[in-house]
PAMI-87267 format. One record per atom (N, C-alpha, C): residue number from 1; residue in one letter; chain; atom name; x, y, z. Coordinates in steps of 0.1 Angstrom, whole numbers, plus 2048, in hexadecimal, padded with zeros to 3 digits. Layout:
! residues N
ATOM pos code unit site  c1  c2  c3
ATOM NUM    A    A   CA   X   Y   Z
...
END
This chain:
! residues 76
ATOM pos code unit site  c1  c2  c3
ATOM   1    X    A    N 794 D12 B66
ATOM   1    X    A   CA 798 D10 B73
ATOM   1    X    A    C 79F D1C B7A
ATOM   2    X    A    N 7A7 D24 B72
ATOM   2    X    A   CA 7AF D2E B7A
ATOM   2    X    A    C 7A3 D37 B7B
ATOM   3    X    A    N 799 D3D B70
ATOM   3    X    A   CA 78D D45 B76
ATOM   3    X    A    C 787 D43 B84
ATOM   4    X    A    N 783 D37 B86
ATOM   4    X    A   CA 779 D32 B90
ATOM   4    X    A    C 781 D33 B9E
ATOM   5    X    A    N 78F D2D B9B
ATOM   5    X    A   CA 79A D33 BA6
ATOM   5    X    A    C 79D D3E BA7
ATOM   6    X    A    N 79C D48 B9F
ATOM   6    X    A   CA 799 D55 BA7
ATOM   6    X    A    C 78F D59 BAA
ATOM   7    X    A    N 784 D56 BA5
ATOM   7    X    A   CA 778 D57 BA8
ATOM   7    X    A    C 779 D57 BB8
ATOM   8    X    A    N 777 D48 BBA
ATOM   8    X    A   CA 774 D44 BC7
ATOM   8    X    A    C 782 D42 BD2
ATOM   9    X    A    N 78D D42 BCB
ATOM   9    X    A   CA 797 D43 BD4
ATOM   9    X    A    C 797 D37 BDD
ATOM  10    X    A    N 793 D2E BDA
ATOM  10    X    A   CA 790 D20 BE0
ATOM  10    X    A    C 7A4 D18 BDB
ATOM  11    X    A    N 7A6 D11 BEA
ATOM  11    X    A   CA 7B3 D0B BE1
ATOM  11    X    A    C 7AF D02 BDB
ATOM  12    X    A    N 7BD CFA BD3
ATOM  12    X    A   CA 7BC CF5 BC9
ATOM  12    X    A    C 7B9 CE5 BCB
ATOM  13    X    A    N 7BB CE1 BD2
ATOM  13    X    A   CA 7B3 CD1 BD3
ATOM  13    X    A    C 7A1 CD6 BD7
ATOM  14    X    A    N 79E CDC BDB
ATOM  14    X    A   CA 793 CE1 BDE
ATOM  14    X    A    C 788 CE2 BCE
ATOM  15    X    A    N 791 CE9 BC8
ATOM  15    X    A   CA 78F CF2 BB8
ATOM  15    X    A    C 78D CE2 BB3
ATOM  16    X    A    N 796 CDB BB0
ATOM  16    X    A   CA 798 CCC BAE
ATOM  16    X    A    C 78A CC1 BB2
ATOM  17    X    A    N 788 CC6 BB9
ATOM  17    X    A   CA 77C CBA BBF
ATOM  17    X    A    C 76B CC0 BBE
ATOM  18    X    A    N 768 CD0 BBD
ATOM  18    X    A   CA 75E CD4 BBC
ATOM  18    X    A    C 755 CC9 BB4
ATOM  19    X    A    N 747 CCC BB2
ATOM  19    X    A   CA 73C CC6 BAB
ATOM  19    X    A    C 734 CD4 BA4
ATOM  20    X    A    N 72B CD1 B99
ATOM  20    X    A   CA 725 CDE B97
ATOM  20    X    A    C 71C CE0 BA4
ATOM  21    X    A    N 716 CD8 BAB
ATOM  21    X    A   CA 70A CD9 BB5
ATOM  21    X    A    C 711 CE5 BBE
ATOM  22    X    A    N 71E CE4 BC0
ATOM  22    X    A   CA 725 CEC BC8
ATOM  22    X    A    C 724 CFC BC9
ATOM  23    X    A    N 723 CFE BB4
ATOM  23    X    A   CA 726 D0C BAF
ATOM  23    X    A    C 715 D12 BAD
ATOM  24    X    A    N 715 D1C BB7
ATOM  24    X    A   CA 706 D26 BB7
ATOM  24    X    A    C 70D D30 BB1
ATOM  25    X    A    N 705 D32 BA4
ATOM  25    X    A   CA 707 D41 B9E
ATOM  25    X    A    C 700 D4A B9E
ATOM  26    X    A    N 6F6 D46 BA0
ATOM  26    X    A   CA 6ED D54 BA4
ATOM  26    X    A    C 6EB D56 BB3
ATOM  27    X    A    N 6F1 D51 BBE
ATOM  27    X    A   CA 6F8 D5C BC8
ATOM  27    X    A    C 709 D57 BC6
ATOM  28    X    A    N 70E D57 BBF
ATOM  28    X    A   CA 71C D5C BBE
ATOM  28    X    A    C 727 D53 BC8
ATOM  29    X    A    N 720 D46 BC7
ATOM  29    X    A   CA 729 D3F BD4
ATOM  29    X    A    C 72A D34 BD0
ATOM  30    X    A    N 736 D27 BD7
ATOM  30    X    A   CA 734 D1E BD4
ATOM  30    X    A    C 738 D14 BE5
ATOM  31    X    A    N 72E D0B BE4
ATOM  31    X    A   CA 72C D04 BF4
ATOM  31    X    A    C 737 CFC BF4
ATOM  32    X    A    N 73F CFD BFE
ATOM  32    X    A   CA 74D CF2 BFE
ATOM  32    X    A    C 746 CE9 C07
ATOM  33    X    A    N 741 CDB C02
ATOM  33    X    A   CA 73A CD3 C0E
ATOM  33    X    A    C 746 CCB C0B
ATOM  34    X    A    N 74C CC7 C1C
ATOM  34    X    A   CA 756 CC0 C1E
ATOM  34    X    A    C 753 CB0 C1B
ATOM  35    X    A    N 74A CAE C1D
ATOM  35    X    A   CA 743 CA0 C14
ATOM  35    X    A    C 745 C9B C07
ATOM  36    X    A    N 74A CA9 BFF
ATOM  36    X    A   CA 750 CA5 BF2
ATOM  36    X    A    C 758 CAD BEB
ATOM  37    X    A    N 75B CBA BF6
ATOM  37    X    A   CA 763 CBF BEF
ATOM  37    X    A    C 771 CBB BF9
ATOM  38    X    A    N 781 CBE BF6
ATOM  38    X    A   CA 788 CBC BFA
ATOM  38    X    A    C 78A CCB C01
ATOM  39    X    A    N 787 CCC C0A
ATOM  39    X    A   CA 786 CD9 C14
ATOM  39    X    A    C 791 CDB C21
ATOM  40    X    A    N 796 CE6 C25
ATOM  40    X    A   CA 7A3 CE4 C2E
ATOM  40    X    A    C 799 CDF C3B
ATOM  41    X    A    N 79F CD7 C40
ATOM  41    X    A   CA 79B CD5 C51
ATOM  41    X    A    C 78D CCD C4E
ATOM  42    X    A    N 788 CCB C3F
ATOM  42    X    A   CA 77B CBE C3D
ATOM  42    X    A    C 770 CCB C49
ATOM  43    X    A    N 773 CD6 C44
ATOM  43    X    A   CA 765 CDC C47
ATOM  43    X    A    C 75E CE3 C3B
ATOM  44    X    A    N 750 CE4 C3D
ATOM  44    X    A   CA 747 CE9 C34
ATOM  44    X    A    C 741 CF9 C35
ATOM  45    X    A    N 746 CFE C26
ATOM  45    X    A   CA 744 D0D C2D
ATOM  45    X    A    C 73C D18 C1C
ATOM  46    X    A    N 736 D21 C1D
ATOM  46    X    A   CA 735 D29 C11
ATOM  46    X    A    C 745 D2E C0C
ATOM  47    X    A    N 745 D32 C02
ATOM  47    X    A   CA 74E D3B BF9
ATOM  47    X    A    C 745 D43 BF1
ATOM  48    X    A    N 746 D50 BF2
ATOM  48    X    A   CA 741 D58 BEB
ATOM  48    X    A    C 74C D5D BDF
ATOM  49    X    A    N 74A D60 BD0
ATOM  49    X    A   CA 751 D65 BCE
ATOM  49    X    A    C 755 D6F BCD
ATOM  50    X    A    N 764 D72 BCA
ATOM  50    X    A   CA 76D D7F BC9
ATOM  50    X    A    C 767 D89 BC1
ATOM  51    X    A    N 76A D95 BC3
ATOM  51    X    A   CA 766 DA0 BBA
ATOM  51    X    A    C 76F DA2 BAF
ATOM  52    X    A    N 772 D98 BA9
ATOM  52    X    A   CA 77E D99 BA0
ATOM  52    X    A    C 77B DA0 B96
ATOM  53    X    A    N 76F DA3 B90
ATOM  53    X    A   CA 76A DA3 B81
ATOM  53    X    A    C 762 D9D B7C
ATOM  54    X    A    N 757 DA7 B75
ATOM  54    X    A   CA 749 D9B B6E
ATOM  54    X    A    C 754 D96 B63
ATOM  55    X    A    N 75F D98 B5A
ATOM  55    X    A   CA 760 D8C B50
ATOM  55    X    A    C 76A D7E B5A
ATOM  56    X    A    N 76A D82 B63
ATOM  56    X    A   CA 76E D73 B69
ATOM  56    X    A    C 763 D6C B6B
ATOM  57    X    A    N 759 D73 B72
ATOM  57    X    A   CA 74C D6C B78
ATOM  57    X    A    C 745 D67 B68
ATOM  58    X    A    N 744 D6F B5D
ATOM  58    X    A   CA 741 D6C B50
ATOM  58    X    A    C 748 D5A B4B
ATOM  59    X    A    N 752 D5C B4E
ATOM  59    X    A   CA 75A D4E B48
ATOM  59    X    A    C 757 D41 B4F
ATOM  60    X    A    N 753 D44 B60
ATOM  60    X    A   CA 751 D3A B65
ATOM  60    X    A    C 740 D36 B64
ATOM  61    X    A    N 73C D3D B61
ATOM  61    X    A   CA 72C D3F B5E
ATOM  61    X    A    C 729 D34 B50
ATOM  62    X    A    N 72F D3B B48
ATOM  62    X    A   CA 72E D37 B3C
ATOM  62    X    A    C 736 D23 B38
ATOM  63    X    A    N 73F D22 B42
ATOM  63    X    A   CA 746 D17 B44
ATOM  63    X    A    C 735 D0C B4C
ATOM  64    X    A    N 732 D14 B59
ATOM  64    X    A   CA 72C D09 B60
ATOM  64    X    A    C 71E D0B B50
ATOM  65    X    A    N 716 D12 B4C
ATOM  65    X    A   CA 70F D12 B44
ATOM  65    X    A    C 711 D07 B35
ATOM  66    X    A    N 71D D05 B32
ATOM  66    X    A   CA 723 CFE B28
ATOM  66    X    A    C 71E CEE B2D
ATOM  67    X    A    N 726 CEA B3A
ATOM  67    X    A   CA 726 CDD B40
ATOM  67    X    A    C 713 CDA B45
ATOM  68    X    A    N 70F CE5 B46
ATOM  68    X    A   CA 702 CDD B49
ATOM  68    X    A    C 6F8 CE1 B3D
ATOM  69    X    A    N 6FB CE6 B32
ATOM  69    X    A   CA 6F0 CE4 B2B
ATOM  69    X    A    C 6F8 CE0 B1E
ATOM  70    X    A    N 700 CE3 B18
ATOM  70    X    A   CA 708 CDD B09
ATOM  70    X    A    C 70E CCE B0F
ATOM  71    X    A    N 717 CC7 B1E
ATOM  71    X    A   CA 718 CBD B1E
ATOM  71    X    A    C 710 CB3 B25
ATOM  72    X    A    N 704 CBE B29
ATOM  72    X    A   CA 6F8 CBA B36
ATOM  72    X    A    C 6FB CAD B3E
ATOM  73    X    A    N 708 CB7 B45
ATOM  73    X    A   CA 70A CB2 B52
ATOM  73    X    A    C 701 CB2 B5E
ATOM  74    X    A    N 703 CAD B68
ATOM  74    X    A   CA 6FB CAA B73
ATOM  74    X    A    C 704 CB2 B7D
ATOM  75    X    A    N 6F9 CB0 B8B
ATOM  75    X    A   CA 703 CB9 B96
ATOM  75    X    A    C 70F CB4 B98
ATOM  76    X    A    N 70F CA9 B99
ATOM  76    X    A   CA 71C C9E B9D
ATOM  76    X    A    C 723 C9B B93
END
């Protein structure tokens, strides 16, 4: 969770309510749709992420990779 929050710098009820359908990793974004994410002002917007570091982008990679193929989760 702290990776992904710096990652995306998204606040934290926001970070809280994401879905995976939300997190695009191969362009580097994740879609805050106000429909289900908890978003300021209930608007819908991109987040690109931060240049923080490939081993941040690595941990969160390897996290969403975990949940959809070792717990084969769904978008939701």
């Amino acid at each position: 969770m702290v990776a992904f929050t710096l990652l995306t710098g998204a606040r934290d009820s926001a970070v809280a309510s994401f879905k995976l359908k939300h997190v695009d990793l191969s362009d580097q974004k994740v879609f805050q749709d106000a429909r289900d994410v908890r978003t300021k002002n209930s608007k819908s917007f991109n987040t690109f992420f931060f240049p923080v570091g490939d081993e941040v982008f690595q941990i969160v990679a390897a996290w969403v990779r975990f949940l959809r193929e070792d717990l084969m989760w769904g978008d939701d």
